[in-house]
Backbone bond lengths (Angstrom), bond angles and torsions (degrees), N, CA, C in turn:
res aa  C-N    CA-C-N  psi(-1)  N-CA   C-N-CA  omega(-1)  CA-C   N-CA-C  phi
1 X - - - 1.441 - - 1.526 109.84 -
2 X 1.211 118.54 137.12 1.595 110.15 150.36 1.050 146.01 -12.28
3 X 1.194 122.10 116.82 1.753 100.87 160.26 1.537 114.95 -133.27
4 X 1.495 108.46 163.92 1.561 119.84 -162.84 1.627 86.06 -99.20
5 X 1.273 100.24 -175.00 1.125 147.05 -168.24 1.624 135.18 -122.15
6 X 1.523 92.06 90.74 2.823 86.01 -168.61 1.391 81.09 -108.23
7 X 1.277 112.93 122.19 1.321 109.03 145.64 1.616 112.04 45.99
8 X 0.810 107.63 68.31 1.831 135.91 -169.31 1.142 117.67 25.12
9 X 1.747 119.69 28.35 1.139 106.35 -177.73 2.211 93.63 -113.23
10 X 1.332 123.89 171.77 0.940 150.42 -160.75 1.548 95.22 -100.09
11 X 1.361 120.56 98.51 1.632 143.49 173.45 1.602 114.79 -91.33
12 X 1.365 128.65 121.27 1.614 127.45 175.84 1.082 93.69 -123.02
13 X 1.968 99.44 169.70 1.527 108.27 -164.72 1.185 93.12 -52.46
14 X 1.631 140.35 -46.55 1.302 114.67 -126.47 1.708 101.79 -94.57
15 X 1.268 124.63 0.12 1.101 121.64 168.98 1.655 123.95 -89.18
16 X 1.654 100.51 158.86 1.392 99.18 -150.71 1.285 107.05 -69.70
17 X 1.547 103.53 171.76 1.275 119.71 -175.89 1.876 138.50 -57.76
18 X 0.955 119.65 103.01 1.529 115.28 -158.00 1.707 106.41 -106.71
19 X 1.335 110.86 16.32 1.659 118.50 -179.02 1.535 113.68 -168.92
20 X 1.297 102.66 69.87 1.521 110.08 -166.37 1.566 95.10 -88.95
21 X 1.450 131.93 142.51 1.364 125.33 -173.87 1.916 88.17 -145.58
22 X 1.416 100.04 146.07 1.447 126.04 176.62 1.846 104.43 -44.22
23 X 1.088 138.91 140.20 1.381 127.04 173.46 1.827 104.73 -119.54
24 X 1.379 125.00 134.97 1.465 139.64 -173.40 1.306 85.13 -128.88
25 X 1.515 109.18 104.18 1.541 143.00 140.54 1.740 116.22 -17.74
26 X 1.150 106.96 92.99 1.590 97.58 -177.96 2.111 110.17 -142.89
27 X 0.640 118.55 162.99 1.407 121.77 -140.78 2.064 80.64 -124.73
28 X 0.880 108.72 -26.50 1.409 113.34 -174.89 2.115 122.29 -103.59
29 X 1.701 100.04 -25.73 1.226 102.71 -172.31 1.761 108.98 -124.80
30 X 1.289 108.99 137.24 1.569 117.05 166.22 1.094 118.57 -48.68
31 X 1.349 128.95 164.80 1.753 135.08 164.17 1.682 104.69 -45.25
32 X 0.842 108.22 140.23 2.007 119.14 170.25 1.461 91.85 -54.82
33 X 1.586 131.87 -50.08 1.047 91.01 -175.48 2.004 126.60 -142.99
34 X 1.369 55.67 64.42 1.772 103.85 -168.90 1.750 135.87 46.34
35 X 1.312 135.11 -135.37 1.689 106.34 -177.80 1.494 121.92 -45.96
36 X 0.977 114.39 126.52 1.864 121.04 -173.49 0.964 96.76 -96.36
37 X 1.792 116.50 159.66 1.909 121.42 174.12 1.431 96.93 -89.16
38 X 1.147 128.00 -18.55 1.786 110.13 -178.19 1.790 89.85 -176.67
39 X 1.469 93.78 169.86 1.824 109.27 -174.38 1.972 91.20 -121.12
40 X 1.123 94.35 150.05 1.521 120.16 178.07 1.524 99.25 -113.09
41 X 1.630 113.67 113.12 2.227 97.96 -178.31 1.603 75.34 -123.82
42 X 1.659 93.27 132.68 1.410 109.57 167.13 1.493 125.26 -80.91
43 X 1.203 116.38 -48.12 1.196 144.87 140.82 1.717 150.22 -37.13
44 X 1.252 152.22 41.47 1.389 143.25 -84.08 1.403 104.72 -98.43
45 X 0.599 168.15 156.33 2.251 149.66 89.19 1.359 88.55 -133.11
46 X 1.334 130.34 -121.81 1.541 130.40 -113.60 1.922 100.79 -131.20
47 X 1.359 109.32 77.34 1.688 105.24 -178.96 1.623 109.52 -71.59
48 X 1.374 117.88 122.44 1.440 134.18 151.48 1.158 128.11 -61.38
49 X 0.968 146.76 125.64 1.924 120.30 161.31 1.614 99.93 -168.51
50 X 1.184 79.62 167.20 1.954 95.62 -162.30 1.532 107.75 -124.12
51 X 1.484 128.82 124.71 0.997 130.51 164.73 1.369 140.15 -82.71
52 X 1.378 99.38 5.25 2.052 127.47 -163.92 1.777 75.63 -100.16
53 X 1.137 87.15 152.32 1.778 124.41 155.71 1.275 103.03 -50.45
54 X 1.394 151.09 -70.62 1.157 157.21 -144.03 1.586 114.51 -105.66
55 X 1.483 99.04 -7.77 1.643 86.62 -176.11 1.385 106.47 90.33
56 X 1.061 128.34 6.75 1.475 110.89 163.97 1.187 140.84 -104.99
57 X 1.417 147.72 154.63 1.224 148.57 -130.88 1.508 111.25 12.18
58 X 1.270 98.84 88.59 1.197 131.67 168.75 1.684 127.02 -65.91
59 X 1.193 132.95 116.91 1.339 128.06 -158.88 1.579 106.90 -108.42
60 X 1.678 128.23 155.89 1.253 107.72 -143.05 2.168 84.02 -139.67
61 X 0.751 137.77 60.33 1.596 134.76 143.86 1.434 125.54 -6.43
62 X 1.336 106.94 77.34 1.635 112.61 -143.71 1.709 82.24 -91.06
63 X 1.747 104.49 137.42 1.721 125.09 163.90 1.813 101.88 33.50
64 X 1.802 88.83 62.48 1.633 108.36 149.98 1.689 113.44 -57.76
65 X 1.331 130.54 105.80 1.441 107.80 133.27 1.283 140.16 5.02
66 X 1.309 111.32 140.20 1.531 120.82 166.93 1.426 99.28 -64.65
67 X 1.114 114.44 153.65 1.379 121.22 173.25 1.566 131.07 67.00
68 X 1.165 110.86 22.95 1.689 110.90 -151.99 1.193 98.03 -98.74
69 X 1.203 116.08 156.00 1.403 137.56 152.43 1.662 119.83 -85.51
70 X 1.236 125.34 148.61 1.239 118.69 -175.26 1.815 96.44 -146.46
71 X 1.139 104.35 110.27 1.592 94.86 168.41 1.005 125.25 -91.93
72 X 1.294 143.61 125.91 1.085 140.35 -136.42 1.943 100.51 178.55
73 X 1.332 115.47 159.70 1.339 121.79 -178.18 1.729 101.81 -111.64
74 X 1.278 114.18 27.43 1.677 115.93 -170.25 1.730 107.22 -40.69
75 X 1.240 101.81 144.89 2.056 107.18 161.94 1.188 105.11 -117.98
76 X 1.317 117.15 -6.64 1.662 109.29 179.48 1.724 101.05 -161.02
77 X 1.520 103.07 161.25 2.002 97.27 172.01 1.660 86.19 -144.46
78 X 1.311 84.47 118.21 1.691 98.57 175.20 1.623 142.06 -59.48
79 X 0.911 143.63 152.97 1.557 134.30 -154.78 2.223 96.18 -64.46
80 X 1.623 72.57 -37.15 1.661 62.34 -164.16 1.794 125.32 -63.68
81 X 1.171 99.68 -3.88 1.607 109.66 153.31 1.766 116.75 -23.33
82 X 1.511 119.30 113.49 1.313 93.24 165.00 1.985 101.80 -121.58
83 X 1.189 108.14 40.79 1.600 126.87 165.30 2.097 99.07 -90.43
84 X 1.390 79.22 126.98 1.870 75.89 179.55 1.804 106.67 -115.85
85 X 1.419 118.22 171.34 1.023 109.79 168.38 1.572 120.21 91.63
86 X 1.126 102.80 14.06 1.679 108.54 -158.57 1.604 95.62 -86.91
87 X 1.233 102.65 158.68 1.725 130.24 -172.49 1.502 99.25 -137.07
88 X 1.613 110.13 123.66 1.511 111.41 159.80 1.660 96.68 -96.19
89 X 1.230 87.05 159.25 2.173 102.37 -168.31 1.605 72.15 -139.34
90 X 1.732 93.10 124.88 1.300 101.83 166.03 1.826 97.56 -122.05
């Protein structure tokens, strides 16, 4: 697998998150900053999100928890999300 780069040291998925950014639910746009290693939903019911370029076949995380972690390789989380609060951790 890949790995990034903090401050010259050598980052893998499975280590924690060092660029967690706010996520706005949209049916039309990718992550700001693009495939994420997992979503943080503060908030619980029903996470959407799509791992295709385009948003398609969209996968549906039915009555997430408050607080959950979801690992996942998401590029986008769709409007129809009704989980709020979400954080991509890249």
């Amino acid at each position: 697998m890949a790995q990034k780069e903090w401050y010259g040291e050598s980052v893998g998925l499975a280590d924690p998150s060092n660029e967690p950014v706010a996520v706005a639910p949209s049916d039309d746009d990718d992550l700001p900053g693009g495939r994420c290693n997992y979503l943080y939903v503060g908030t619980g019911g029903d996470l959407v999100v799509s791992c295709e370029a385009d948003g398609a076949n969209p996968v549906t995380y039915a009555n997430v928890p408050d607080g959950a972690y979801i690992w996942c390789r998401a590029l986008r989380v769709m409007a129809t999300s009704t989980a709020a609060d979400i954080l991509a951790h890249y």
